[in-house]
N, C-alpha and C positions, 0 to 999 in steps of 0.2 A: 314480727313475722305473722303474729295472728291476722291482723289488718289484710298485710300483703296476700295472704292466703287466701283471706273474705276475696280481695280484687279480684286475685286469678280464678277462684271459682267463678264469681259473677260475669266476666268476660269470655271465659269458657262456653257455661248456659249460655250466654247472649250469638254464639257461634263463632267465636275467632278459632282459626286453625292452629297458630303457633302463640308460645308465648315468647318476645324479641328481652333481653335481658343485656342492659347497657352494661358496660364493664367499662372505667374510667379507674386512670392510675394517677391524675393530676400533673402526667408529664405530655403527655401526648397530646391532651385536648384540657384545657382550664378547669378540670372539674374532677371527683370522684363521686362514683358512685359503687353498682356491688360487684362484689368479689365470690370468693371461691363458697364459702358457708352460702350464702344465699339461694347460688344455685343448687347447691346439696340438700338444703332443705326445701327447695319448691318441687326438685325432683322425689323428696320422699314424702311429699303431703303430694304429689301427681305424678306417681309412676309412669303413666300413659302421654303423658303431654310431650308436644314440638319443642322442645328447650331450644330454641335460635337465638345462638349466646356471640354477639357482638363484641369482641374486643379492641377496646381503643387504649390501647396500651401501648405502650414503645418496648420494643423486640419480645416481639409474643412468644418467641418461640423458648421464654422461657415460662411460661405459664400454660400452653396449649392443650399440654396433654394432661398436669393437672383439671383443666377444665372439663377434659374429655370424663376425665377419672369421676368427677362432681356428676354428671347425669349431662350433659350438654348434648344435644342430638343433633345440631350443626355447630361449630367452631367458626368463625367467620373474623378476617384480619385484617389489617388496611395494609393496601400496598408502601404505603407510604411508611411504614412504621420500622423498618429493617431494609439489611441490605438484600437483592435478590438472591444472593445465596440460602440467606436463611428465610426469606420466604418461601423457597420450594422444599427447603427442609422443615419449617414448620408446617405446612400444608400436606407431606410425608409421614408426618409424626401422627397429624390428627388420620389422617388415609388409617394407618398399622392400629388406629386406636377403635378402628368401626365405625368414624364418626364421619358425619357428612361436610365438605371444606367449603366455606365462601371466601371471597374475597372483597375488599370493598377501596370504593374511592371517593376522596372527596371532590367537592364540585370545582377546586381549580386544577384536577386534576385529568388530565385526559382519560378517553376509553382508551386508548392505544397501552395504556400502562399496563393494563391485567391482560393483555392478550396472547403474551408468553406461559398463561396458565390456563388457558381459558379449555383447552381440553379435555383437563382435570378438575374443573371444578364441579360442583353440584351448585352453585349461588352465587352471583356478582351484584352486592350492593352498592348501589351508589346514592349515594347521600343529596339531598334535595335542600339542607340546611347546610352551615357548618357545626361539625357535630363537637357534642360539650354540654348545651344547653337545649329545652323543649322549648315549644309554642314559640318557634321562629317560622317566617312567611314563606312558603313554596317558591324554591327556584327555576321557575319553569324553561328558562334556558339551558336547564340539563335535561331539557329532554332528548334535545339533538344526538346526545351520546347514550342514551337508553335506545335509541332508534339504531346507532351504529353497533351497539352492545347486541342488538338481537337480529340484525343482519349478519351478523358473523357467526353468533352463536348458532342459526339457523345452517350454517355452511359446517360447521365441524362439531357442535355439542349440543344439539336439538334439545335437551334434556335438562339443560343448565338454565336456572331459575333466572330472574330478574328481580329484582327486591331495591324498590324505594323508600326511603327512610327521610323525612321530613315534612312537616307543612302539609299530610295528605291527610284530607277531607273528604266530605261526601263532592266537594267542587272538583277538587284536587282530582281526587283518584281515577273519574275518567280519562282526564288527560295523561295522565301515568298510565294507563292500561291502554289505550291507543297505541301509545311510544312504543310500548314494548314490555311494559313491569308485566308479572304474574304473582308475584309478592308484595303488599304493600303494610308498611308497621304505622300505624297510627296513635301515638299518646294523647296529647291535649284535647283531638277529636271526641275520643271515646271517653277517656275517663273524665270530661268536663261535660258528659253528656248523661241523662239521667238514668234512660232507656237504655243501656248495654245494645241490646238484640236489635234495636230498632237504629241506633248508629251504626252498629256493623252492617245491617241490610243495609243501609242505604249508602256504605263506603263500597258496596258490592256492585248494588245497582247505578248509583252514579244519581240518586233522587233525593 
């Protein structure tokens, strides 16, 4: 946790606004990573920080509000992970918990699936990789649904984020912020990069 704490400070200084925290249960997506301690301790070494806590879990809605409870300052789900009943009741739970609700898709997955939520949310991620594993190549043919994501959102939720998640670089990220993102989470970019401050400016600038 020491390490991990060095990073988040270091990217912090460097200017990123949130910190994105994968949550992997190795059913959902081939992979685990962190759970509920993790985020309890990065929230009490950084009271103040964006905790935008990702889970790729299968039926979140039994974990959601634990997360909320851990320090999470958005809770974000995959549509794909439950049936719609209990996504609108998990997305309810994190609401009653003060917490901010995203919702996410993966790339074979249409924009039309989150659009029974789309009123209520604060966040719609959609995935640019297939999610499980980092420093996979940008799918730029999602962008067409970033572009249909923020024409609608423009019609009924002016206010509801766009958040890309994969493959976003300093190449990437203009194209992503064209389409329609205002969120972008970048791993392998930043932390394979020496400079902190000076890869976050330039996943901003597009240079």
């Amino acid at each position: 946790m020491t390490r991990l704490g060095e990073e988040i400070g270091a990217v912090l200084r460097g200017g990123a606004d949130y910190i994105h925290v994968d949550v992997m249960d190795g059913r959902f997506v081939p992979n685990i990573s962190f759970g509920l301690p993790v985020v309890q301790s990065v929230r009490k070494a950084f009271p103040d920080v964006f905790l935008d806590v990702h889970l790729m879990i299968e039926e979140p809605i039994r974990y959601a509000e634990a997360f909320c409870d851990a320090g999470a300052s958005l809770v974000n789900i995959h549509v794909e992970s439950d049936t719609p009943a209990n996504i609108t009741a998990t997305l309810e739970r994190i609401r009653a918990k003060g917490v901010r609700t995203g919702l996410t898709i993966k790339p074979a997955t249409g924009a039309e699936a989150v659009y029974p939520w789309l009123e209520g949310l604060d966040l719609v991620l959609v995935m640019t990789v297939e999610p499980g594993f980092g420093a996979q190549r940008f799918m730029d043919h999602m962008l067409p649904k970033v572009t249909a994501l923020r024409q609608r959102l423009n019609e009924i939720n002016p206010d509801c984020d766009i958040e890309l998640d994969g493959g976003i670089s300093p190449t990437t990220a203009p194209v992503a912020i064209a389409a329609g993102a205002n969120v972008l989470v970048s791993g392998s970019a930043v932390f394979g990069h020496g400079d902190y401050g000076d890869i976050i400016e330039r996943l901003r600038t597009g240079a």
